[in-house]
N, C-alpha and C positions, 0 to 999 in steps of 0.2 A: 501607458500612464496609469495610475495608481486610482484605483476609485472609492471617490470619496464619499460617502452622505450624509447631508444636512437634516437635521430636525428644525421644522420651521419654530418661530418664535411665539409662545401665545400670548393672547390679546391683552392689552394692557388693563390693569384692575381698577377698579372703582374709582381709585385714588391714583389711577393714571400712572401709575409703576409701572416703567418697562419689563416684558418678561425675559427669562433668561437666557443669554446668548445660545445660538446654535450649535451644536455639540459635531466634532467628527468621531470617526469610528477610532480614531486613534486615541482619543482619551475615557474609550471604553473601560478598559485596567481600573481608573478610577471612581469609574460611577459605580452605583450598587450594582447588586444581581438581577437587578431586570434589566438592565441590558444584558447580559449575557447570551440568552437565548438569540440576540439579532446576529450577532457574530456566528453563531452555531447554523444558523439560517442560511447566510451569507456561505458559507463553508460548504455545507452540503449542495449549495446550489454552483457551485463554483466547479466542483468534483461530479456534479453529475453532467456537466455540459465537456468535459474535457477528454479529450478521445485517446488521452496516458496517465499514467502516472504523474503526481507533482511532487516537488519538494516544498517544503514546510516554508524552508526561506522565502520563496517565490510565492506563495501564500499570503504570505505576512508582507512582502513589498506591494503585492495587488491591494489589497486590504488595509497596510499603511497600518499596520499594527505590529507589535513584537514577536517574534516567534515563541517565544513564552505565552502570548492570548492565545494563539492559533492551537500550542501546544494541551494548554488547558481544554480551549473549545472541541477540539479531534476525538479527545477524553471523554467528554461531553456525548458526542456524536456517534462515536461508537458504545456507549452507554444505550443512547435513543435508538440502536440499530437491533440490539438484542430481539430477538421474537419477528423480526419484520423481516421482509423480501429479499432486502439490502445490506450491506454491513461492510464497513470500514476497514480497507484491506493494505497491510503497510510492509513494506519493507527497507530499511532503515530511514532515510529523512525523505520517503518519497511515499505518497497517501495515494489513496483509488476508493472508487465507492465500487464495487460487483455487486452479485446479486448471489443471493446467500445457496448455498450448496443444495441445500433440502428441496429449490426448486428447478434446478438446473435441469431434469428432464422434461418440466413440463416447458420451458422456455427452449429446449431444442425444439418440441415437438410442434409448439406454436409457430417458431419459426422456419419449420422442415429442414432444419439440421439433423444431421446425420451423428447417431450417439458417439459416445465419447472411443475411439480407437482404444485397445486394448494394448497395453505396453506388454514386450516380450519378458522372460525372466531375467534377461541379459539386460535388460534396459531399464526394467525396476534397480535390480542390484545397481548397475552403475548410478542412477541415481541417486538410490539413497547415500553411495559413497560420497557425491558431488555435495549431497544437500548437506549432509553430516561434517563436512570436513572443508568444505570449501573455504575460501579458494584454494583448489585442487589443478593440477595438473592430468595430464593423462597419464605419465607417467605417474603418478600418484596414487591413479583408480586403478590401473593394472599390477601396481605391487598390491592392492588389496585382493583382486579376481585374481589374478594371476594367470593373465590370458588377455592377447590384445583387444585393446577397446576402442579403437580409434575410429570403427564403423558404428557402433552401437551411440558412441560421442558425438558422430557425424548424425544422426535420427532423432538423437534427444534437442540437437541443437535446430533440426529444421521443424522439428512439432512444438518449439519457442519452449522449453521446459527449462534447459540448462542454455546458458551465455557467457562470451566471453569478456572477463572482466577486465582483462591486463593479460601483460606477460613479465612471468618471472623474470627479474633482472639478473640474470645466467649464462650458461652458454648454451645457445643456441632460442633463446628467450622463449622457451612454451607456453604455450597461452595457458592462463588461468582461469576454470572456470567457475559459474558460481550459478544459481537456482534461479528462476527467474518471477517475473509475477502471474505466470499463466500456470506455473509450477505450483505457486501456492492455491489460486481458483482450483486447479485441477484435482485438488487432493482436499480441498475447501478449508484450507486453512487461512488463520486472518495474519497472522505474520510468523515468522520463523520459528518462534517461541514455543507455536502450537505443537511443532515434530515430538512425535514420542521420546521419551527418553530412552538413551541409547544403552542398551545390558552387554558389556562387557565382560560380564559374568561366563564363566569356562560349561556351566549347568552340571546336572550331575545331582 
């Protein structure tokens, strides 16, 4: 069920005027910008209790707002996350709050986790192929390497990096793969956008 909250009514004035009816969060959109920040609240607290990723939709029906509010407050949210512990980690209509890359060692270390595994050269490369290009196939990554990949694909998929999305509608339907959200914490980026830009370029 959809939660909703009320602003109580206040007290009626000198001249006995009732005050203003109680507001829900759904006609936030049109009040000023002090409400804004409640929505922004509500957001972060929603994201910090949920043990996955969300989508934006699913957001906006718990909240009972549009996904255009949600869309603007995220904006908002990850504005507020800039410099702090935390930050606003997306991959297309689905949001997460982590914990920002600059402390990741100290929170293994707090938690006596073990540092982060060291990916081979064979399983960086197939990555970046995956992350660059996806969705990919394996047939895909190995016309790039030029060398079977199907064990390295098998390692990136059980350390939750790469996932499968689908399968190409072909023959023999290979599954499609694509980068996942442990892929972007790992490399501490906040969504896909972050990837280097790719040089193409021959050098020289």
């Amino acid at each position: 069920m959809g939660m909703s909250q009320e602003v109580p009514s206040p007290p009626t004035d000198s001249l006995g005027t009732p005050g203003k009816a109680s507001v829900s969060l759904a006609d936030e959109g049109s009040n000023n910008d002090g409400d804004a920040p409640d929505l922004v609240r509500l957001l972060e607290g929603l994201l910090f209790v949920a043990d996955e990723p969300v989508t934006v939709s699913r957001l906006a029906q718990t909240l009972e707002v549009t996904t255009a509010q949600v869309e603007a407050a995220l904006s908002t949210l990850q504005d507020t996350c800039v410099g702090r512990g935390v930050r606003l980690q997306r991959s297309g209509a689905r949001v997460q709050l982590v914990s920002a890359p600059e402390v990741a060692s100290y929170i293994e270390r707090f938690l006596g986790l073990e540092l982060h595994s060291r990916l081979s050269p064979a399983a960086l490369e197939s990555l970046a192929i995956v992350a660059y290009q996806q969705p990919v196939t394996r047939a895909g990554v190995e016309a790039v390497r030029g060398v079977n990949s199907d064990s390295v694909l098998r390692t990136l998929v059980s350390k939750g990096l790469i996932e499968e999305l689908g399968r190409m509608d072909t023959v023999g339907r290979p599954i499609l793969y694509g980068t996942t959200f442990d892929f972007l914490q790992f490399f501490g980026f906040e969504s896909l956008e972050d990837l280097p830009p790719l040089d193409l370029g021959g050098g020289g």
